[in-house]
N, C-alpha and C positions, 0 to 999 in steps of 0.2 A: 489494805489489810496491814495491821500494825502487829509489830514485836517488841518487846524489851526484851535485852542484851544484857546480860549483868556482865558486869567485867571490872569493876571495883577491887578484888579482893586481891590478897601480896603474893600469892600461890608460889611459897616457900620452897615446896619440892621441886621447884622450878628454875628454882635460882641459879642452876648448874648452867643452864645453858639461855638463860637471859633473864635480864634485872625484872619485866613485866613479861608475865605467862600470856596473854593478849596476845602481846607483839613478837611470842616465839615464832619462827619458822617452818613452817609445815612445807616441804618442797617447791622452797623460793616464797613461800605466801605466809603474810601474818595468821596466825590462828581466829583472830578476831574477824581477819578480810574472808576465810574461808566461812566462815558462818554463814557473815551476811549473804558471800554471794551463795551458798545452801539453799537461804531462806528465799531469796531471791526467786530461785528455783524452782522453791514448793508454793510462793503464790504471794509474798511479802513484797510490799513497796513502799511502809512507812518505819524507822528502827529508831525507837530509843535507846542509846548507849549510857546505859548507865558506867560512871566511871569514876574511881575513889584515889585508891596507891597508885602514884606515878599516874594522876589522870591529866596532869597537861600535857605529857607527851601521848597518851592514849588522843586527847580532844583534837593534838595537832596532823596526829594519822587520821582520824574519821573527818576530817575538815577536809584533807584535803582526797579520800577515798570520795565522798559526798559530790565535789565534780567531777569527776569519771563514771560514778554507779549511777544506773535508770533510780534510782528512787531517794525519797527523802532524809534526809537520818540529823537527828537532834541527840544532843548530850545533856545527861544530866547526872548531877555531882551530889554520892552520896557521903556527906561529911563524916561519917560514923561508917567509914570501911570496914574498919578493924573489930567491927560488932559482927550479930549475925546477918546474914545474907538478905532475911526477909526486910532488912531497912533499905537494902536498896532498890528492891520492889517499889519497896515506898518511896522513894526517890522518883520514881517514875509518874506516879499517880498526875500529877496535873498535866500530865502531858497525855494518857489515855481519858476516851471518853467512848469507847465500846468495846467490845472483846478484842483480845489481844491474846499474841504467844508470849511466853516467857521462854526464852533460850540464853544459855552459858556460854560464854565468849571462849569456852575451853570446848566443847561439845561437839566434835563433828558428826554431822549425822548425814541421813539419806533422806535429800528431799521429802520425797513421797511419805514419809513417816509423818511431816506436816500436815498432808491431804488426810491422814487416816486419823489426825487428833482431831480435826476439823469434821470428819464426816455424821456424827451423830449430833442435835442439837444439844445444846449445853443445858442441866439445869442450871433455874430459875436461882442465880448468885449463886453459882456453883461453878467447878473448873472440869478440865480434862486432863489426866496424865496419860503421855506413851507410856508403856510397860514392856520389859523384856522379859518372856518368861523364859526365855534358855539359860535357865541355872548354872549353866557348862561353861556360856559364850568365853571364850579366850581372851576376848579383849575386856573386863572387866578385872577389875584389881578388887576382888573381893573383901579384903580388907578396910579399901574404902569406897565403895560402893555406898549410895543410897538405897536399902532392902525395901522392898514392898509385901503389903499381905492384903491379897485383896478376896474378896468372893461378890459374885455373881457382878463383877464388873463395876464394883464398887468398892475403893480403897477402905480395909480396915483399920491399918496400921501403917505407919513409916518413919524410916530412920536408918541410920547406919549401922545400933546395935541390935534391931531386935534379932528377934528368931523365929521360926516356925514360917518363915517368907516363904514366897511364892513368884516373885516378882523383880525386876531391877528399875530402878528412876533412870528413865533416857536424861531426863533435863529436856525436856519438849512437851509445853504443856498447853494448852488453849483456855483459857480465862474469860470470867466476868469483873466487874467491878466489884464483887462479893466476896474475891481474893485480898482486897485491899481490906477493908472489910474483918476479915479472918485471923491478918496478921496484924491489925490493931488490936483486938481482942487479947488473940496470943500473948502479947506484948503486955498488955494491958491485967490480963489474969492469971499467967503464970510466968511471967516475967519471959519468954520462949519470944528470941526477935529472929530466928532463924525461916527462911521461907518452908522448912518443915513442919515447923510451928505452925504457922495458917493454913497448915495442908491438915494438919491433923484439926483442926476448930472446923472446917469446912467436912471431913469425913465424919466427925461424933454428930451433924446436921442431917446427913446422909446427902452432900452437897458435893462428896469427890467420887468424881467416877475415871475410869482406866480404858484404856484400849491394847489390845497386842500390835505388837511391829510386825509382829512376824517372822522373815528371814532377812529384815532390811540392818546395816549395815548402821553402827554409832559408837562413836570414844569418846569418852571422857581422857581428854590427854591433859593428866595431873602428875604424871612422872616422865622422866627421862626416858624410860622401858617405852612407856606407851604412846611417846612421840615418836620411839621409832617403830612401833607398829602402826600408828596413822601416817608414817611416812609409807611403808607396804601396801597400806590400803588406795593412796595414792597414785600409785604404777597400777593398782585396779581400776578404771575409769566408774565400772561397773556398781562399785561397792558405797564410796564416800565421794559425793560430788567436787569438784575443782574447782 
């Protein structure tokens, strides 16, 4: 089972406490090594590392993470970091050749939220996003959260501005080849290269569909604040995997 890993991007808010958000430290462990071994976890044994800002020292940690981890992991360099995200999706493409996770080298999550993006079949070039709908949860930084608006378990809308949500983007998604696809178009017709962008070309198809977590445990750790609440979650063995 394969992933791609985005972790190209300069993640600015980050800079306080190290040059690449990747390779911050999440109690003793790179953020990026907590992912894989996450995914690890929930059923992953091939990971594309997509890698842009400061990606030779990113390719030189995953080289040498690669002989110590049970599973495989390849790099691949998206030139156009400093665009949106959905290029380096595209970044990835020659390296998948069936369904595949998309996961954030910033995103800690709880295994199991894997298994449950995974448990219903995918449509036909179409993806699956996890979904949070605890509107309240704490660990979300509302301000830049990813919103979702979904009904009947099929994503309406997404983005960071809209309104009227119902929903929050884990960043854990399960894919066909029909997301590559999605964000050519994007790309292509409204100039939109962010992976939001081919979320919303695959939902106007009726192509995105959603799942709930649940009460399962995920961070986006994009500030200072919220590294040190995924350091808390940490001392929980319970919550965010090790």
């Amino acid at each position: 089972m394969k992933a791609v890993i985005l972790a190209a991007g300069q993640g600015t808010r980050m800079r306080a406490v190290g040059p690449s958000k990747p390779m911050v430290s999440v109690e003793g462990t790179a953020l990026l090594e907590r992912v894989i071994t996450n995914a690890l976890s929930g059923g992953v044994t091939d990971f594309v590392i997509v890698t842009g800002y400061n990606g030779q020292a990113i390719q030189e940690y995953v080289k040498n993470l690669s002989s110590r981890l049970p599973c495989k992991i390849t790099c691949a360099s998206n030139a156009d970091w400093h665009l949106g995200n959905g290029r380096s999706v595209l970044a990835a493409k020659p390296h998948v050749d069936g369904p595949f996770h998309v996961l954030m080298a910033d995103h800690l999550f709880d295994p199991q939220i894997l298994s449950i993006v995974r448990e219903e079949p995918l449509p036909n070039n179409g993806a699956r996003l996890a979904v949070d709908l605890r509107l309240q949860n704490p660990h979300v930084d509302i301000d830049d959260v990813t919103k979702v608006l979904s009904k009947e378990e099929k994503i309406v809308s997404i983005g960071k501005e809209i309104t009227g949500f119902n929903a929050f983007d884990t960043g854990v998604f399960w894919c066909t080849s029909g997301l590559f696809d999605a964000l050519e178009e994007s790309i292509e017709t409204v100039d939109d290269d962010s992976l939001s962008g081919g979320i919303r070309v695959l939902a106007a198809k009726g192509l995105m569909t959603c799942c709930d977590i649940g009460d399962r445990t995920w961070i986006d750790v994009d500030t200072p604040a919220l590294l040190n609440l995924a350091q808390e979650a940490m001392v929980d063995r319970t919550t965010v995997a090790v």
